[in-house]
N, C-alpha and C positions, 0 to 999 in steps of 0.2 A: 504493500500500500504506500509506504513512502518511497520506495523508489519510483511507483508513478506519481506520487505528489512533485517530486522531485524533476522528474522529467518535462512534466506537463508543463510546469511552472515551478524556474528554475526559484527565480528572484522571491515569489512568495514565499517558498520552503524557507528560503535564508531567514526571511523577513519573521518567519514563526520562530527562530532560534532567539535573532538580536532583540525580539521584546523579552525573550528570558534571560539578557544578559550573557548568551552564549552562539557556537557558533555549534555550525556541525560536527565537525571534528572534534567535539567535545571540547574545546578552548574557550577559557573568555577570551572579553575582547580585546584583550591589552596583554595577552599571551603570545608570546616568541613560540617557535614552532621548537622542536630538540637541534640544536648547533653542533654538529661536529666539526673537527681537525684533524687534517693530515700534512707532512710535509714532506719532503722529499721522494714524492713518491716518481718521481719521472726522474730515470738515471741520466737522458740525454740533455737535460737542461740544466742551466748553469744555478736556477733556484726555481723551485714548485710547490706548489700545496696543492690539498684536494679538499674543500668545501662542502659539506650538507648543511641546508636547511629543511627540514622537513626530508619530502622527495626532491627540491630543488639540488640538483647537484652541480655542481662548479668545477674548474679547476685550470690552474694556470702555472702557466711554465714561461721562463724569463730565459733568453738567452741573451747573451752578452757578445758585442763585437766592435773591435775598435775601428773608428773613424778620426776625420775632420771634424773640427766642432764649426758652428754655423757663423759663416761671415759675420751676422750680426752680434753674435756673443760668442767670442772666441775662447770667452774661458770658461763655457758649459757644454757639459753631453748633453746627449738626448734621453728624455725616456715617453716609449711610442705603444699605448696600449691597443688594443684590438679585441672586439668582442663578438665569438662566431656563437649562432644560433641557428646549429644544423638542421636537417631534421634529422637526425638521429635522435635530437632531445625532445619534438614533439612535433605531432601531425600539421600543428598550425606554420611551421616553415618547411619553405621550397625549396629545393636545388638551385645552386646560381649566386650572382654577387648578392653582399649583405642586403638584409633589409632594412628596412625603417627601424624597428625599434633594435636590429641591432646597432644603427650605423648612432643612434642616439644615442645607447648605450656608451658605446664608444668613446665618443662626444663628451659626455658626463661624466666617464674616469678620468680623461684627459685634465677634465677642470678641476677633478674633485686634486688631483698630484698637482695641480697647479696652483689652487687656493690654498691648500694646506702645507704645502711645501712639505711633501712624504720625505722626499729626499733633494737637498741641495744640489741641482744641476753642478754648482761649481765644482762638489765635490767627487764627480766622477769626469771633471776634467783632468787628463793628464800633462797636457803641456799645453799650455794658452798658445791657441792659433796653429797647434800642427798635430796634437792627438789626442781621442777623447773614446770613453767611452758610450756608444747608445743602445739601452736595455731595451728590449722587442719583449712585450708582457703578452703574450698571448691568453685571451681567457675563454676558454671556449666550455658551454651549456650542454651537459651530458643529459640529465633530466631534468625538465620547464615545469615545474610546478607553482608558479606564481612565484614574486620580490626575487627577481635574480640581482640586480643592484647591489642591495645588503650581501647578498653572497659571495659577488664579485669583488668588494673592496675588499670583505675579509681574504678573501683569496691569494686578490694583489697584496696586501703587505704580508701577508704570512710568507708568502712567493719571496718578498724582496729581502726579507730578516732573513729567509735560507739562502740568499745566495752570497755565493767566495767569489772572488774576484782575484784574479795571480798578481802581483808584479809585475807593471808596467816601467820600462826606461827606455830613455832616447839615445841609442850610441852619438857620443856628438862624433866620432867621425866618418862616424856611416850613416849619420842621421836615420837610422832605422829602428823598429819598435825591439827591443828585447824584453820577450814574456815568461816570467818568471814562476813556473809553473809550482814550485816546492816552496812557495811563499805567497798565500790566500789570506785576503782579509773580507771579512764581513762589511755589507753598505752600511754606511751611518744612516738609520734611517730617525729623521728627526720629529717628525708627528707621529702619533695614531690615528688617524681617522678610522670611523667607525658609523656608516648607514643606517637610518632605520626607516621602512617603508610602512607608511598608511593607505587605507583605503577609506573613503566616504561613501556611506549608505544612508540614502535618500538626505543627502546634504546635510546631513544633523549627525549621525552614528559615524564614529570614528574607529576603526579597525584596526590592530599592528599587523606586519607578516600577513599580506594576503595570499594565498593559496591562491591557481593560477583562474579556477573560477571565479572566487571572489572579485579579482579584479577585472573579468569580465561584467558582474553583474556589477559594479561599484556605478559612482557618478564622480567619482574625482579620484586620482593618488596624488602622493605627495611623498618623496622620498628627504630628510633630513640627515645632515653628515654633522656631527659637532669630531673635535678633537676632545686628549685627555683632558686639557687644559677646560673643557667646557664651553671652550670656542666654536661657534656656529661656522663651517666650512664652504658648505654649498646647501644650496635648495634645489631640489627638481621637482617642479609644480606642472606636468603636462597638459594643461588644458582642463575643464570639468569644472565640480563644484569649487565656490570661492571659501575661502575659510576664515574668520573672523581670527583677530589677533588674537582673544583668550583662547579661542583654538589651536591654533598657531605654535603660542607659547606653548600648550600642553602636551604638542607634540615633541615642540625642541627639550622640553625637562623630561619627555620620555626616552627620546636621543642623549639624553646625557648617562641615561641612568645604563641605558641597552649599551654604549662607549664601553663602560666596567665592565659588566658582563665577558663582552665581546675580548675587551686588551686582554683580561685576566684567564680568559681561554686560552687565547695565542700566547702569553707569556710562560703556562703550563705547559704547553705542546712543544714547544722553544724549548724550556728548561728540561723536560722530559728525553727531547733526542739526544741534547747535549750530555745526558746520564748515559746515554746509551753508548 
């Protein structure tokens, strides 16, 4: 019977949970889905992690390769993320170049290492104006089950605390790169950022962690990035319903709290391999 309630009529079914303060999956509404960690789990990348939220699964692999640094800033690397959404992770994508919401995706990691300054570009300069390195963060969507955002940041820094980086020097009389492969150091990475995605039902109900239906039936999302510090980093507001400032706020003191959560995960996982 409730699965044809459910089918019939997807949005009502929901709509019978959120007057009891719950959803289907048995969560309230301000309930994180179970977070898992993994890291190194890809040998051929220079640093990786592997992400759950829920079903959503993640995972991202960083390779590292030396360049030029950019005419305009000669004394920073690059770092260039990319975020696939095959359909191996769900029926709703096609074969072929990115889509929309991944190319957005994309777009909103790029900002989110930008406004937060995850990692000091300078500091993966190695010689102002003649060699640098640029990190390629691949993060590609194994299983889509709604807020893949939240799962991709966690993923990228988890990815970037795993990676070693060898030894770079410049022969000055052969001006050539010497990489010094028996002498690896870890990126400084200098923020935490830390995602946390809402959905809006019927403009008033505010959700954490939507499951990938939910945010089909929603009327707005709104993803929040704060830092350790409590610093507000980015906003992704796609379109949808508008949200009143005590709304607003309530979500960013919810990003703050979901920050802890999250570093104190990764900080475990971290300390954990380093036991190992």
């Amino acid at each position: 019977m409730a699965a044809g309630y459910k089918t019939a009529d997807p949005l009502e079914y929901h709509r019978s949970f959120l007057k009891e303060n719950c959803r289907p999956d048995g969560r309230e509404l301000g309930e994180f889905r179970t977070t898992t960690l993994n890291i190194g789990s890809v040998s051929t990348a220079d640093g990786s992690a592997l992400v759950k939220i829920g079903n959503t699964t993640i995972i991202c692999g960083i390779k590292a390769e030396l360049t030029a640094p950019p005419v305009d800033a000669p004394n920073k690397g690059y770092i260039v993320p990319n975020v696939d959404l095959p359909p191996l992770c769900s029926s709703r994508f096609r074969p072929g170049p990115p889509g929309e919401q991944a190319q957005a995706a994309s777009q909103f990691i790029a900002d989110v290492i930008e406004s937060s300054q995850v990692i000091r570009r300078e500091d993966i300069c190695i010689e102002k104006g003649k060699l640098c390195w640029v990190l390629y963060c691949d993060i590609m969507c194994l299983d889509y089950d709604g807020n893949i955002l939240d799962a991709c940041i966690i993923a990228l820094i988890a990815a970037l605390k795993n990676v070693q980086l060898p030894e770079v020097n410049i022969n000055t009389e052969t001006e050539l790169a010497e990489v010094n492969m028996k002498q690896k150091k870890h990126l400084n990475i200098t923020k935490h950022p830390v995602g946390s995605s809402f959905a809006v039902f019927d403009d008033t109900i505010i959700i954490v962690d939507p499951t990938a239906e939910e945010e089909e039936l929603s009327t707005g999302m709104i993803t929040v990035v704060t830092d350790e510090n409590e610093k507000l980093c980015a906003v992704h507001k796609p379109g949808g319903t508008a949200l009143s400032g005590e709304k607003l706020q309530d979500c960013i003191s919810r990003a703050i709290t979901r920050n802890r959560e999250v570093s104190k995960l990764i900080n475990e996982v971290m300390q954990s391999a380093k036991l190992k």
